[in-house]
C-alpha positions in Angstrom: 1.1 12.8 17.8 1.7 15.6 15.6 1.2 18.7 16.8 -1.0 17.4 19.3 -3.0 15.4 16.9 -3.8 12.1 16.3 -1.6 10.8 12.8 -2.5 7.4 11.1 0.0 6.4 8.5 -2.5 4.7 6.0 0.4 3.3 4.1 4.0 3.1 5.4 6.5 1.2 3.7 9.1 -1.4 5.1 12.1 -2.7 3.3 12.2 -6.9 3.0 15.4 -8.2 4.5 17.5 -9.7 1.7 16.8 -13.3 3.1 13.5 -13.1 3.6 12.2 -16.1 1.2 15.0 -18.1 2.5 14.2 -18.1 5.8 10.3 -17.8 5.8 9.3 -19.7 2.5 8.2 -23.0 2.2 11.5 -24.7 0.9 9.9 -27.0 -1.8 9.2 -23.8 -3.3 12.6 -22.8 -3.0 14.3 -23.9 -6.4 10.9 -21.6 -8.0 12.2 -18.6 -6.3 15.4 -17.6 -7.5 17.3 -14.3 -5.6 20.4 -12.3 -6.4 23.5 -13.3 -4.6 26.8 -12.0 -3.2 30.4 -13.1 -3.9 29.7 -15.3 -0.8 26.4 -16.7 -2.5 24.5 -14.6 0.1 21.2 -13.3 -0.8 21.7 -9.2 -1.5 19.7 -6.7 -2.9 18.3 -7.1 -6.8 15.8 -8.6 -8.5 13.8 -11.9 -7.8 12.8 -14.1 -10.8 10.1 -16.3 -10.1 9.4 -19.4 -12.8 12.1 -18.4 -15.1 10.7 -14.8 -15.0 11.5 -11.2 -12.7 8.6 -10.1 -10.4 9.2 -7.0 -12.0 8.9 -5.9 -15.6 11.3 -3.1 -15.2 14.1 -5.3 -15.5 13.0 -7.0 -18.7 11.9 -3.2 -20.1 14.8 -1.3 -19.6 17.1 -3.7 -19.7 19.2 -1.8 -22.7 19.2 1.6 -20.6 22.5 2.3 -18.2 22.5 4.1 -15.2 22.8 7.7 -15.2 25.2 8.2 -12.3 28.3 6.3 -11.5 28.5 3.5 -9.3 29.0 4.5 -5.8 26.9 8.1 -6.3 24.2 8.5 -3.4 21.5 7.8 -6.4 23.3 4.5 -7.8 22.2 3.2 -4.5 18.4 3.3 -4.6 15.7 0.6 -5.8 14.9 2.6 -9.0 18.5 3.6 -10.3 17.0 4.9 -13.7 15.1 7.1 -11.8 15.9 10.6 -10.0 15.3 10.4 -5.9 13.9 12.9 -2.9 15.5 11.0 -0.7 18.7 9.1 -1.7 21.2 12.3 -1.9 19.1 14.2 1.2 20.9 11.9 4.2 17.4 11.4 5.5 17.2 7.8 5.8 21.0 7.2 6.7 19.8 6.0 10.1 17.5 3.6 8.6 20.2 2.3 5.6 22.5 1.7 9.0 19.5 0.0 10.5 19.4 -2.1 7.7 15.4 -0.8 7.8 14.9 -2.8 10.9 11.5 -2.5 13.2 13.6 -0.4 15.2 14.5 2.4 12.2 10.4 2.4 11.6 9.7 3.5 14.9 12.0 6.0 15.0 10.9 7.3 11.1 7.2 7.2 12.9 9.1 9.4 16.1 10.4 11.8 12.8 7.0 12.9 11.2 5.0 12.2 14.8 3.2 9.1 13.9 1.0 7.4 16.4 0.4 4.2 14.7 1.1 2.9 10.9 0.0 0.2 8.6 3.0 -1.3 7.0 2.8 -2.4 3.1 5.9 -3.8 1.1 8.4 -3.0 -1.3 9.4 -5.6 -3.2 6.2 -7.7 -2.4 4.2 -4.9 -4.4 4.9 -7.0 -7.3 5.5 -10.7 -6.0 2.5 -12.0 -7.3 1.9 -9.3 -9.5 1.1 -11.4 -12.7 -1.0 -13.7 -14.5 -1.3 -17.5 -14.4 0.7 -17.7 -11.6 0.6 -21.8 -9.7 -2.2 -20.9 -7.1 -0.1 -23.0 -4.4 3.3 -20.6 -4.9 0.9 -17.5 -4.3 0.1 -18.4 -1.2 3.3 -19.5 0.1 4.9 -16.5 -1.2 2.2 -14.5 0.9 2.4 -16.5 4.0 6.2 -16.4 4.0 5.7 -12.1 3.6 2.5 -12.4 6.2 4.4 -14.7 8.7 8.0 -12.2 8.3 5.8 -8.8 8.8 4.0 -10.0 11.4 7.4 -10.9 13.5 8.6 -7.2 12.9 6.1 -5.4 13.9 6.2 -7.5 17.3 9.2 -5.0 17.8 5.9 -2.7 18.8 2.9 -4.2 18.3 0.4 -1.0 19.2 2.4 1.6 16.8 3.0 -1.1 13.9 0.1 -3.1 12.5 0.2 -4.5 8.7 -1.9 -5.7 5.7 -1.6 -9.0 4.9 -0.6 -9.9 1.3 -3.6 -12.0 -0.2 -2.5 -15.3 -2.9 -4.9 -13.5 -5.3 -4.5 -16.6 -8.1 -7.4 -18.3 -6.2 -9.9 -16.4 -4.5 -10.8 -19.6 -1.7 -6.7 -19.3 -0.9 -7.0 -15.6 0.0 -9.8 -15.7 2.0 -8.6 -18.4 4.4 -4.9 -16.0 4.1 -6.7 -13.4 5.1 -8.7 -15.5 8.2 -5.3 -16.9 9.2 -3.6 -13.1 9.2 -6.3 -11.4 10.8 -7.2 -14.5 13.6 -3.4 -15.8 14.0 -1.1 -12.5 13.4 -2.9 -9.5 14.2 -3.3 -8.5 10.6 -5.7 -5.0 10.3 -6.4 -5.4 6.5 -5.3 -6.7 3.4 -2.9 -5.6 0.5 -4.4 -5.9 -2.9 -3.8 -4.5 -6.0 -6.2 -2.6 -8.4 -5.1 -4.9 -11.4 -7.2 -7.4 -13.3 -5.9 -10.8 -12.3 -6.6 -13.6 -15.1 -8.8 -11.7 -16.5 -10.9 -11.2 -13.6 -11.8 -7.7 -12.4 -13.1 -6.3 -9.5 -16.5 -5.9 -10.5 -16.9 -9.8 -11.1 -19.2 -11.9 -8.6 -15.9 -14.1 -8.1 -14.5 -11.8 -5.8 -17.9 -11.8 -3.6 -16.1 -14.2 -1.2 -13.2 -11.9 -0.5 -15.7 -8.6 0.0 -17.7 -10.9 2.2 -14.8 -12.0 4.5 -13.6 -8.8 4.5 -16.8 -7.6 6.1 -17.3 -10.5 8.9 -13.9 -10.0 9.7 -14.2 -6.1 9.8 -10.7 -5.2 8.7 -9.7 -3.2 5.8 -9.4 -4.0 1.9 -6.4 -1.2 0.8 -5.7 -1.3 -2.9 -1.9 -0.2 -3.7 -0.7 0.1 -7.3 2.9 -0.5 -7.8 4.5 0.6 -11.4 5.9 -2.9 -13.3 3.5 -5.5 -12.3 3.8 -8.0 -15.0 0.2 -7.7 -15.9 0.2 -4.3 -15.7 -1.6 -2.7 -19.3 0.7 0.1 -18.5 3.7 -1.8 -19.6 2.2 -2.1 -23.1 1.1 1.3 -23.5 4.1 3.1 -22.8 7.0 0.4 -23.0 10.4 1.2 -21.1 9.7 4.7 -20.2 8.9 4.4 -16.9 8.3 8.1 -16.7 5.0 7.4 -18.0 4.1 3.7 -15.9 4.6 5.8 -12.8 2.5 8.6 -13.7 0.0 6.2 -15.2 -0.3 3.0 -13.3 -0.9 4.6 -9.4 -3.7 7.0 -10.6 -5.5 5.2 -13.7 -5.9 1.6 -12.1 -7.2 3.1 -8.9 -9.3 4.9 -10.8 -10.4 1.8 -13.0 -10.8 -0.4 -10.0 -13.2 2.4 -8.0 -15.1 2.4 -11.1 -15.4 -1.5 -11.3 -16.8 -1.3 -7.8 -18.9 1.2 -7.1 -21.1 0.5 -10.7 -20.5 -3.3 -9.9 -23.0 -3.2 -6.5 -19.8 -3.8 -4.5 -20.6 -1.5 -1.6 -24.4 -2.0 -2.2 -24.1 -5.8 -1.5 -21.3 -5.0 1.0 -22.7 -1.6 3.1 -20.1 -2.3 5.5 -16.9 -2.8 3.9 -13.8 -0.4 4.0 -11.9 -0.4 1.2 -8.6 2.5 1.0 -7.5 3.5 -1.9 -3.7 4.4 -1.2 -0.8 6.2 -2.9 -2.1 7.1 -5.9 -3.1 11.2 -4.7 -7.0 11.7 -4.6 -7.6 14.7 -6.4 -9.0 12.0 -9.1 -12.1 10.9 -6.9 -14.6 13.9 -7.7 -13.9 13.7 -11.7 -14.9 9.9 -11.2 -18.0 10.9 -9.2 -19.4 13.3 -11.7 -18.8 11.5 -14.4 -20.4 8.5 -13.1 -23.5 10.4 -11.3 -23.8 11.9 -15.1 -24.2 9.0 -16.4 -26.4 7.5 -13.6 -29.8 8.9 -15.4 -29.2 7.5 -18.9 -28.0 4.2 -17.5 -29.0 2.8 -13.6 -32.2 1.8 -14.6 -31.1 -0.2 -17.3 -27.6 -1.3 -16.3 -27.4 -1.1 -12.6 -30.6 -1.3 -11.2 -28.7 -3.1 -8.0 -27.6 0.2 -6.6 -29.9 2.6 -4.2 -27.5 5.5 -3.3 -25.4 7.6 -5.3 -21.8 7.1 -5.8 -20.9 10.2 -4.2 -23.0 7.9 -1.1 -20.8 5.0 -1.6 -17.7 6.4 -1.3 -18.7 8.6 1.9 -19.9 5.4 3.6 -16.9 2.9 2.2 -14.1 4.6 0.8 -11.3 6.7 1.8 -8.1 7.7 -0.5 -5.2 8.8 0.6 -3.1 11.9 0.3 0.9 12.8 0.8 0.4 15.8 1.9 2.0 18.6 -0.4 -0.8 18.2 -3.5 -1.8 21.9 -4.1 -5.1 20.4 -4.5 -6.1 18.9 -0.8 -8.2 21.4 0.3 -10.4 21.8 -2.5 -10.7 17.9 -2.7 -11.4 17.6 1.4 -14.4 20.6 0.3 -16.1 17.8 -2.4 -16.0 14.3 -0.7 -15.0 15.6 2.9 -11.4 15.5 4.9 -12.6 12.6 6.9 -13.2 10.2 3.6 -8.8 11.2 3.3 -5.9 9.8 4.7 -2.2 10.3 4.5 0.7 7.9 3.5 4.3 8.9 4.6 5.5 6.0 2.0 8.6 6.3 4.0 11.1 4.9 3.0 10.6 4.9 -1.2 12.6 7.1 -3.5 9.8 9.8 -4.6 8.4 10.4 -0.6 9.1 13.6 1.1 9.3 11.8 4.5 10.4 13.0 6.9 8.3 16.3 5.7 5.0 14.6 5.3 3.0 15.9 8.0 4.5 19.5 7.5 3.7 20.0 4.3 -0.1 18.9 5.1 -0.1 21.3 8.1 1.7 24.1 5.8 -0.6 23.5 3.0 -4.5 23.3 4.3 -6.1 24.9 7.4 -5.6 22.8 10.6 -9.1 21.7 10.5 -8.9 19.6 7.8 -4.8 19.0 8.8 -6.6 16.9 11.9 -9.4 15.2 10.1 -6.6 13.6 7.5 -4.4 12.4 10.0 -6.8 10.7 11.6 -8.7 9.4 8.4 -6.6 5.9 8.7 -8.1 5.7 11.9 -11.6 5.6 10.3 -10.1 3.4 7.4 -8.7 0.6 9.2 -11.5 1.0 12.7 -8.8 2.0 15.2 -10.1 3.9 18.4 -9.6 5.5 21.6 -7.7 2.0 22.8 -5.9 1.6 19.8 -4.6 5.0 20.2 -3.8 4.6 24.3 -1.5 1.4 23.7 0.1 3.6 20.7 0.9 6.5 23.2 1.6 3.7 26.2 4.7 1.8 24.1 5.6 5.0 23.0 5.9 6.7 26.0 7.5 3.4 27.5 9.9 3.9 24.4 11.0 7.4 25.6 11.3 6.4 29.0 13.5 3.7 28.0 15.7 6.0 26.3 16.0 8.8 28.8 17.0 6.1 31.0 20.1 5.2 29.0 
């Protein structure tokens, strides 16, 4: 708890151990998935090219640009070295770089900002599959190798750490039984999926129906998460290497295209009980989009979209909750338009640009404590966790403090 309230963390991070895809992926997929080695020929750190080409685009992009602090300077070390960090020269995750970012070093990040439970998301699986074209059959084993590796970490504490699954997105049949497999066999609470058009499909296109529809029997959570360099990112075209501009861009503008796609496409009319979490890209965003499309709804609905019964303001405070991280001047006034309990809170520990472990004091500093509580408990709404999810939480961590007072 924090503060003696409930906390949700809608959207923590974990760090992939370097020989993940060794270890977990399918080997006749092996010679496909090329990682960085050692002097030992050792997997390490770097990036991951996948059929001839880097998961990433940042590599290819700014691939003429040098670093801007020497080698062995507390910023040289994190996974954006072009870019400036909150956390790299702070000390703040020293006890989780010594951890190697093991299950253990999330509980006790949790322990830091007072989380009761989190959903875990990746790092460098934010843009695995992140492309078009991509062999169907890879997808998924690239998925299942991330689903089957998460799933074994957070056994470390199974009632604080539950995860989204990654979904083989290349073939819409493929993630639906991925997700049926995650959800039945591992324990998986939702799905990661990214706001992107994937060959050429979008998210208001009937060929997604499947996944909203399994979604729903399953009753578990769809959470779109944007992450800057996806190869089929229209970000990469408009501002080239900069990635100044892809991060500012690419977390609020896809969100924002793929809540648009879904809420004029009929998504959560043909789907009333779907949750769907829109996650790290702030939220002060969702009211424009509102009244912009309720202006239109007049001149158009009738005509265009005569599918939908409710508003969109409706939708979204039936289906949707966005997230927050906590110091965005704005919360309050945002919480006063769609409502604190339609917001959740990411700590997105452990990436270069969070404020962890400061996340739940700048919410409390920065909005009254009524809408404080209603935020840290909006993943709870999100991903359908209740009074029993939140008893085993307190249970293993209680157990947890017990064990260590004991040592």
């Amino acid at each position: 708890m924090k503060d003696g309230m409930r906390f949700v963390d809608c959207d923590m991070h974990i760090m992939e151990p370097v020989d993940l895809f060794r270890k977990y992926l399918d080997p006749k997929f092996h010679d496909r998935v090329v990682l960085a080695v050692d002097q030992h020929g050792n997997p390490k750190r770097g990036p991951i090219i996948i059929d001839n080409e880097p998961t990433s685009r940042d590599l290819e992009l700014e691939q003429h640009r040098k670093r801007n602090q020497p080698k062995g300077h507390a910023l040289a070390a994190v996974s954006q070295p072009l870019s400036g960090s909150r956390m790299a020269a702070s000390g703040r995750l020293d006890f989780a770089m010594e951890r190697n970012y093991d299950a253990e070093a999330q509980i006790m990040g949790m322990e830091l900002e007072g989380i009761d439970i989190a959903v875990l998301f990746p790092t460098t699986g934010l843009s695995l599959t992140a492309r078009d074209g991509m062999d169907p059959q890879l997808s998924l084993a690239l998925c299942q190798a991330y689903n089957n590796w998460i799933h074994e970490f957070c056994q470390a504490s199974p009632d604080q750490l539950k995860f989204a699954a990654m979904l083989p997105l290349h073939d819409v049949n493929l993630a639906c039984a991925e997700l049926v497999r995650c959800v039945n066999e591992l324990g998986a609470v939702g799905s990661f999926v990214r706001p992107n058009m994937v060959n050429g499909i979008f998210w208001h296109s009937n060929y997604w129906n499947p996944l909203f529809e399994i979604h729903e029997a399953l009753d578990v959570t769809m959470g779109f998460h944007e992450g800057t360099g996806a190869r089929y990112s229209h970000m990469n075209t408009l501002y080239g290497e900069n990635r100044f501009y892809r991060h500012v861009a690419s977390h609020w503008i896809e969100m924002q295209q793929a809540l648009i796609a879904m809420l004029i496409g009929g998504v959560f009319e043909f789907y009333p009980n779907l949750r769907v979490g829109y996650l790290e890209a702030q939220n002060s965003w969702v009211p424009g989009i509102l009244t912009r499309i309720e202006w239109d709804y007049p001149q158009y609905r009738d005509t265009h979209a005569p599918y939908l019964s409710l508003t969109p303001r409706e939708y979204f405070e039936r289906n949707c909750w966005a997230a927050v991280e906590g110091s965005e001047p704005e919360i309050e006034a945002t919480a006063s338009v769609i409502g604190a309990e339609r917001m959740c809170i990411s700590t997105d520990y452990p990436h270069f640009d969070s404020n962890f472990p400061n996340v739940s004091n700048n919410l409390l500093n920065n909005v009254s404590r009524e809408t404080a509580e209603k935020i840290l408990l909006g993943g709870a709404g999100l991903y359908g966790f209740g009074e029993s999810h939140f008893a085993k939480a307190a249970s293993a961590a209680d157990a947890r403090a017990a064990s260590a007072a004991a040592d």
